[in-house]
C-alpha positions, -999 to +999 in steps of 0.1 A: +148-298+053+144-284+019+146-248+018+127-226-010+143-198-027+125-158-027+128-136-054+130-101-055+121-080-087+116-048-091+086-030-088+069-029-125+045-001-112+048+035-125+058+057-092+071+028-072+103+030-055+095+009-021+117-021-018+110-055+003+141-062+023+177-040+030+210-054+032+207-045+073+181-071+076+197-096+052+219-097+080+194-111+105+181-140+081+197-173+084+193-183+050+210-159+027+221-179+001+185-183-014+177-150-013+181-142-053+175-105-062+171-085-094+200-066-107+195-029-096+171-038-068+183-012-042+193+015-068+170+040-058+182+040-024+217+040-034+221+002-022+248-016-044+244-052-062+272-059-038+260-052-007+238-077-012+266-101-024+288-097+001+259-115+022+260-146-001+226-132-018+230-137-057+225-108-078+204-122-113+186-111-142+147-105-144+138-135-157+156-152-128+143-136-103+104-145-115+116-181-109+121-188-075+099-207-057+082-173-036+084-140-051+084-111-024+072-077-037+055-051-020+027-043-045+026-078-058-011-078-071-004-045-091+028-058-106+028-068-148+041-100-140+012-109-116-006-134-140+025-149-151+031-165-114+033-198-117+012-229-103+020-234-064+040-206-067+044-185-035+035-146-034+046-128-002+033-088-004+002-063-006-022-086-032-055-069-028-069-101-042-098-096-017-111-066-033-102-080-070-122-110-077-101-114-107-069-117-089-082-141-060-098-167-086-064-161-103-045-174-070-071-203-062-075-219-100-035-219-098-034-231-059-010-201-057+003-197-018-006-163-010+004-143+021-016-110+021+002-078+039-026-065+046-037-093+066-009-095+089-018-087+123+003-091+159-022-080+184-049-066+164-018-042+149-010-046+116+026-053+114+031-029+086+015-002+102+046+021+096+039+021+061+005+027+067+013+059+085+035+066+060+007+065+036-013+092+051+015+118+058+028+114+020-007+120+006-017+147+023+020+166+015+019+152-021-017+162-023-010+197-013+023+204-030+010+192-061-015+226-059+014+244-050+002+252-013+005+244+023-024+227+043-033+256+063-063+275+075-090+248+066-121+233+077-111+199+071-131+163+072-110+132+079-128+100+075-115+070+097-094+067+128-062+040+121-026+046+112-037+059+079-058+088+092-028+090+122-001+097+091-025+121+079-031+142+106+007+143+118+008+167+089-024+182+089-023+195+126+012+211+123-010+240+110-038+260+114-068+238+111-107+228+119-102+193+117-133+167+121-123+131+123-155+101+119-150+070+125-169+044+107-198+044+131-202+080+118-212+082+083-243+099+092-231+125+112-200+131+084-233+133+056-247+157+075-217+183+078-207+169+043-207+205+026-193+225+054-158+210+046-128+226+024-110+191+024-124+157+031-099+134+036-108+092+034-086+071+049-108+040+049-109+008+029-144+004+015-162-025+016-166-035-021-203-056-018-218-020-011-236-006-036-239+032-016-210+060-008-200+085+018-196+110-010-218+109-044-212+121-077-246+142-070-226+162-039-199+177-062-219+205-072-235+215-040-199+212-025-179+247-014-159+260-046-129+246-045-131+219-023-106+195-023-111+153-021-078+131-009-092+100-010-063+081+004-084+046+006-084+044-033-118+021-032-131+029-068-167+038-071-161+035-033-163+058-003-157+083-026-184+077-061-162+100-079-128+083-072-104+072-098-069+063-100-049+094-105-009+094-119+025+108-099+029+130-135-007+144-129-020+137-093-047+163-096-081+160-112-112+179-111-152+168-109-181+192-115-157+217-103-144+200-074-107+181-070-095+152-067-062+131-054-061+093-057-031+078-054-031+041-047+008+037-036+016+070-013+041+056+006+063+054-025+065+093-017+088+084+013+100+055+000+135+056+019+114+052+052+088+033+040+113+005+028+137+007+058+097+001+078+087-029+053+119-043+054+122-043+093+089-065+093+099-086+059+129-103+076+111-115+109+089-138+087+113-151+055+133-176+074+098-190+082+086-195+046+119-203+029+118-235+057+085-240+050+066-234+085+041-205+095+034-186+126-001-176+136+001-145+119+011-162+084-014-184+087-036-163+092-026-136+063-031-163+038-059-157+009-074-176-017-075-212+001-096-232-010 
């Protein structure tokens, strides 16, 4: 059996701290020794070059890293390297390339093997659904903090029902709140209370062959003064008409009077938890690929086939 090699760089994208796998799972995986790793990988959580070494992981430059046959990152598709990945190789993390037509004709012109994240399910539960519920408290603290207040004593819109919205409303319903949640069945009922809401909160992944939006540019004004947007989804020109990617140095922007958060990587916030969650998942399908076999949800999870 000829086993592949996984490469782990690290994250290229401003704000991203999240790492793929911990030295507590590298434990669990039977093939260590072709697990290659970017100098500094765990530095943000304090993790050592040699704690990985001490597995029989190899520790290697950059360059190196990019090289190996499959290249595990979490935000893969965001990454600066993305379009450098080479013919056949293999990309195992969150690619988006669904939702980016650039980045999926990218994966099939190059026959690129690609195992989408978000496409991993076990039981109609997305395996990383920790991270997911990450993603929703971390906003909605980030989002507030960055205004320099608590979320308290609001009439508050959230729009979906998964582990996003879950995340969100751990943190929203330790304190005193109105809170409305819609599920995507209820777009009509959510228009129709749309401007009795301090917050509206989306949650959902838009669907990007629809031209219409839960919330239009033309709303902003006829809105409550100060209402606040957290559109925690990120669909651009989206759910939310008014969305656009927002920074960690200024999360905060305003629209005819009216603010805005857009993050696209909130569990980043939490990024201790959020990696010790991805990595906990990460190592229960590695051995598979580095063999070169696939379960159900693998196969499944992969895009761009032609």
């Amino acid at each position: 059996m000829t086993l592949k090699t996984v490469g782990f760089p690290i994250s290229s994208k401003a704000g991203e701290k999240r790492i793929a796998l911990t030295p507590k799972d590298v434990e669990q995986l039977s093939n260590k020794s072709q697990l290659y790793f970017e100098s500094g990988y765990g530095e943000a959580l304090n993790i050592s070059d040699s704690s990985y070494e001490k597995l029989g992981c190899r520790i290697v430059s950059r360059d190196e890293t990019l090289q190996q046959e499959i290249i595990c990152a979490p935000k893969i598709g965001d990454e600066d390297f993305f379009y450098q990945i080479k013919p056949k190789q293999c990309i195992f993390g969150w690619i988006h390339a669904e939702s980016n037509p650039k980045r999926m004709d990218y994966i099939r012109e190059n026959e690129i093997i690609a195992y989408e994240w978000a496409n991993m399910f076990n039981q109609s539960r997305n395996v990383f659904w920790k991270n997911n519920y990450l993603a929703g408290a971390s906003a909605i603290l980030h989002a507030f903090m960055s205004q320099g207040r608590l979320p308290a004593n609001l009439k508050i819109a959230v729009i979906g029902r998964g582990n996003v919205a879950q995340g969100a409303l751990a943190i929203l319903n330790k304190y005193t709140n109105e809170i409305s949640v819609f599920n995507r069945k209820q777009e009509d009922l959510f228009r129709s209370e749309l401007y009795d809401f301090d917050v509206i909160v989306n949650t959902t992944l838009w669907d990007i062959t629809r031209k219409d939006h839960l919330v239009y540019r033309s709303d902003l004004k006829k809105m409550r003064h100060g209402t606040f947007i957290i559109d925690i989804g990120c669909s651009l020109n989206g759910a939310i008409e008014s969305s656009k990617l927002a920074t960690y140095q200024e999360p905060i922007y305003q629209v005819d009077g009216v603010n805005h958060y857009v993050i696209d990587n909130t569990p980043s916030i939490l990024y201790a938890d959020a990696s010790t969650a991805i990595s906990s998942e990460v190592k229960n399908y590695l051995d598979l690929i580095i063999e070169g076999s696939e379960n159900p949800i693998l196969t499944e999870s992969r895009v761009g086939q032609n």
